[in-house]
Every structure is written in C-alpha cells, then in structure tokens.
C-alpha positions in Angstrom: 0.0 -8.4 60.9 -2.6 -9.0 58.7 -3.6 -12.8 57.6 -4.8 -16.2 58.6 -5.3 -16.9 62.3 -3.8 -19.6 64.5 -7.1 -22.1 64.5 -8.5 -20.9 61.2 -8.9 -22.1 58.4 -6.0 -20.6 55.6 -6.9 -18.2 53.6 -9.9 -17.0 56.5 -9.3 -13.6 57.0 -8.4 -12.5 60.4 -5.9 -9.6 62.3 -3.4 -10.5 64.8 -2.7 -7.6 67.2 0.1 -6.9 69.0 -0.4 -5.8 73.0 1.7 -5.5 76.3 0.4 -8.4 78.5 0.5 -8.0 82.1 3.9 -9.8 83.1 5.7 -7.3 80.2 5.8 -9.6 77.7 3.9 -9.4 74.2 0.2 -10.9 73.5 -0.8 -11.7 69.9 -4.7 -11.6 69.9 -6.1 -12.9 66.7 -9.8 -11.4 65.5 -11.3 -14.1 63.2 -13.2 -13.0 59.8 -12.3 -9.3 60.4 -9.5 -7.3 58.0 -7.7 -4.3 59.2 -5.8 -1.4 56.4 -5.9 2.0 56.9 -8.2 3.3 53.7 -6.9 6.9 53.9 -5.0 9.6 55.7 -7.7 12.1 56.6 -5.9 15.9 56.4 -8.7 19.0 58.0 -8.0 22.3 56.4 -10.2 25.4 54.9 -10.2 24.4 51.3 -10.1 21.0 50.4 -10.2 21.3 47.3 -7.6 23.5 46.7 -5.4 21.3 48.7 -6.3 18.3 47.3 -5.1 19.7 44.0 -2.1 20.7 45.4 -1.0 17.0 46.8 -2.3 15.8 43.2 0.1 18.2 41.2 2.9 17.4 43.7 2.2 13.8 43.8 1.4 13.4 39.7 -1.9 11.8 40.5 -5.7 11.8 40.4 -8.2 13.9 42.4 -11.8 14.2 43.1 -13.9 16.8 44.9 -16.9 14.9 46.7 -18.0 17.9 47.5 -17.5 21.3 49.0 -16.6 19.6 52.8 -14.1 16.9 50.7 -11.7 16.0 48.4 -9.3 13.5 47.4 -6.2 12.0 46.1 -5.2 9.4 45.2 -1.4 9.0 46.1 -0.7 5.6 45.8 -0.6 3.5 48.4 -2.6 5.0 50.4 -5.6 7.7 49.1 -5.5 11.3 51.1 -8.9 12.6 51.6 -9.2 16.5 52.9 -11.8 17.7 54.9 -13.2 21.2 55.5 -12.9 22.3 59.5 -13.7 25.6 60.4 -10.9 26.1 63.0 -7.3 27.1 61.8 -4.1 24.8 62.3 -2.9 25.8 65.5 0.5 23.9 66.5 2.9 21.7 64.7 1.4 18.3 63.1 1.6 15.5 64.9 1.6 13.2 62.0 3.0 14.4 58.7 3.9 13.0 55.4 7.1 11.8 53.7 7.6 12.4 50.1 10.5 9.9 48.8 11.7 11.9 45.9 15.3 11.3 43.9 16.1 14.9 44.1 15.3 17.3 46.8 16.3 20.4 45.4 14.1 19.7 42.1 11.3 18.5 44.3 11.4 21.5 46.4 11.9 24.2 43.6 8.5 22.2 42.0 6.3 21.9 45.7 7.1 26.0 45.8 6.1 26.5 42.2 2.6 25.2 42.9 2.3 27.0 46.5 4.6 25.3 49.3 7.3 27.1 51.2 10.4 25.5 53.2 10.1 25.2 56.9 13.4 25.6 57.0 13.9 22.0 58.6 17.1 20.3 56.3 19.4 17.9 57.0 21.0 16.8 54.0 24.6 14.0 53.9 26.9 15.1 51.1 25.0 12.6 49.1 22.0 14.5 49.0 20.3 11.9 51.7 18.2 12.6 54.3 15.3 15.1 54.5 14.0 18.7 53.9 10.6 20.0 55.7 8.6 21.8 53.9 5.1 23.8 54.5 1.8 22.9 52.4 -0.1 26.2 51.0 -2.4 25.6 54.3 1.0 25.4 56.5 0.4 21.4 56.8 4.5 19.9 57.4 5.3 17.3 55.1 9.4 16.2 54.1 10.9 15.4 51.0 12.8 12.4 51.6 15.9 11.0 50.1 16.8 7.5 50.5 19.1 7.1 47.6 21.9 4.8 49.2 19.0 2.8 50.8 20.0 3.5 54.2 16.4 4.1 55.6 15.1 1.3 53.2 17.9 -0.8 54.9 17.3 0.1 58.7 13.2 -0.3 58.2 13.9 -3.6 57.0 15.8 -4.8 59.7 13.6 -3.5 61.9 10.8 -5.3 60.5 12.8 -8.6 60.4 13.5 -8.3 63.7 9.5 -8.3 64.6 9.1 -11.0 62.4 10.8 -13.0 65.7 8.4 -11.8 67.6 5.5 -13.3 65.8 7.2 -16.9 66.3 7.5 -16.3 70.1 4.3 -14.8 70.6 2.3 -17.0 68.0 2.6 -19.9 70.8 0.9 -17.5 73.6 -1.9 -16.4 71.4 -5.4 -16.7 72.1 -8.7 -16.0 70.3 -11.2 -13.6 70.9 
C-alpha cells in the first residue's frame, strides 16, 4: 500500500510492505521518502517493434520505437515496453496479460486480423463471461476477458476489502526501517 507512514508527516511519501513475520502473523514495514509503482511490464521477443505495434493496434493506443532493442506502448495504466532477446520463447508464460473487452468474439476476430491466433484456452458462461486465450504473433499468451455482470470486478473487490483489515491490525505492529 502505497502512502503516508505511521510517524511521518502526511502527505511524506513512503511504502508500507506487507511480510510473513516469524510467529506467522503479518508485519507492515514502512520505507520513509521512498514511492513504489510498477512503470511498465517488460515483454522479450525478436522484434519489438513489430510487436509493439501489434499491442498498439489491439489496444487502440500509442507506440514508440526507442530503438532497434525497444519499443513501446502505451496501454493505459500501465506502459508495455518490448525488448529484443536473442533466444526464442521456450515454455508457457509465467505472467501474461488480460484484455477486458465487451465482446470476445469481436475482439478475437480483430486480435487474428492483425496477426494473433487462439490458443484454444475458452471458457465462456452463457453470458459470454469469462475468458478466451489467445497467442500474440511472437506466441506470447494473453486472454480476452469478459467481466460484463461484474462478477470478477465484484470478487477482486472483496478481496481487497478484506486486506484493508489487515492494514488496521497490522498498522499497530509496524515498525520503521
């Protein structure tokens, strides 16, 4: 969670982490004057900018080639920046990307227009909600994701809320580093 520390003054910026202490219960460990966001999702492939101007078509947003190692996006809120590597994807991503979209069949026909293919993960309610995988032109897995009805919206939330107890709780056993 990112804002004033316990001990600061407001408006000071400052991170409070989240960490197992040793008797199993949660630590919150406040850094003073220091900000955390994540400024990008970093993707490697062979051509980035041929990928980056894939995501941009897809996404309906701005790119930039910095130059011949990278390129970027910027798909709001976060930018995606692609980076030349020499080697070749090898095994499924470990971190991929959900595309919310309002439609998955129109979003999929327009991803295999400009160079995707199905992965031939789906799983569809008889709303249309839920997911389909899909394959970037450099094999990279990344979902279309529909959340009409707000079910995943709803569950995240809650989650979330739930945490926010947490911070109450674990706000009286902080400490500063």
């Amino acid at each position: 969670m990112i804002g004033p520390g316990l001990g600061h003054a407001e408006g000071t910026p400052s991170v409070r982490l989240w960490s197992p202490s040793r008797d199993g219960g949660d630590l919150l460990v406040n850094i003073p004057g220091m900000r955390v966001r994540i400024q990008e999702i970093m993707i490697d492939c062979h051509n980035p900018a041929t990928l980056a101007r894939f995501w941009a078509d897809l996404m309906k947003c701005r790119w930039g080639s910095i130059d011949e190692r990278l390129a970027v996006v910027e798909a709001e809120p976060v930018r995606l920046t692609f980076q030349r590597v020499p080697e070749s994807k090898q095994v499924k991503n470990r971190l991929h990307l959900d595309v919310q979209v309002a439609d998955a069949d129109e979003a999929c026909a327009r991803a295999i227009d400009l160079g995707a293919q199905r992965s031939g993960q789906q799983q569809l309610d008889d709303a249309s909600n839920g997911y389909v995988g899909m394959l970037d032109p450099e094999g990279n897995e990344f979902c279309f994701v529909v959340d009409n009805a707000g079910g995943w919206e709803q569950l995240a939330t809650e989650a979330l809320a739930q945490n926010d107890s947490r911070t109450v709780t674990a706000s009286s056993t902080s400490r500063t580093l």
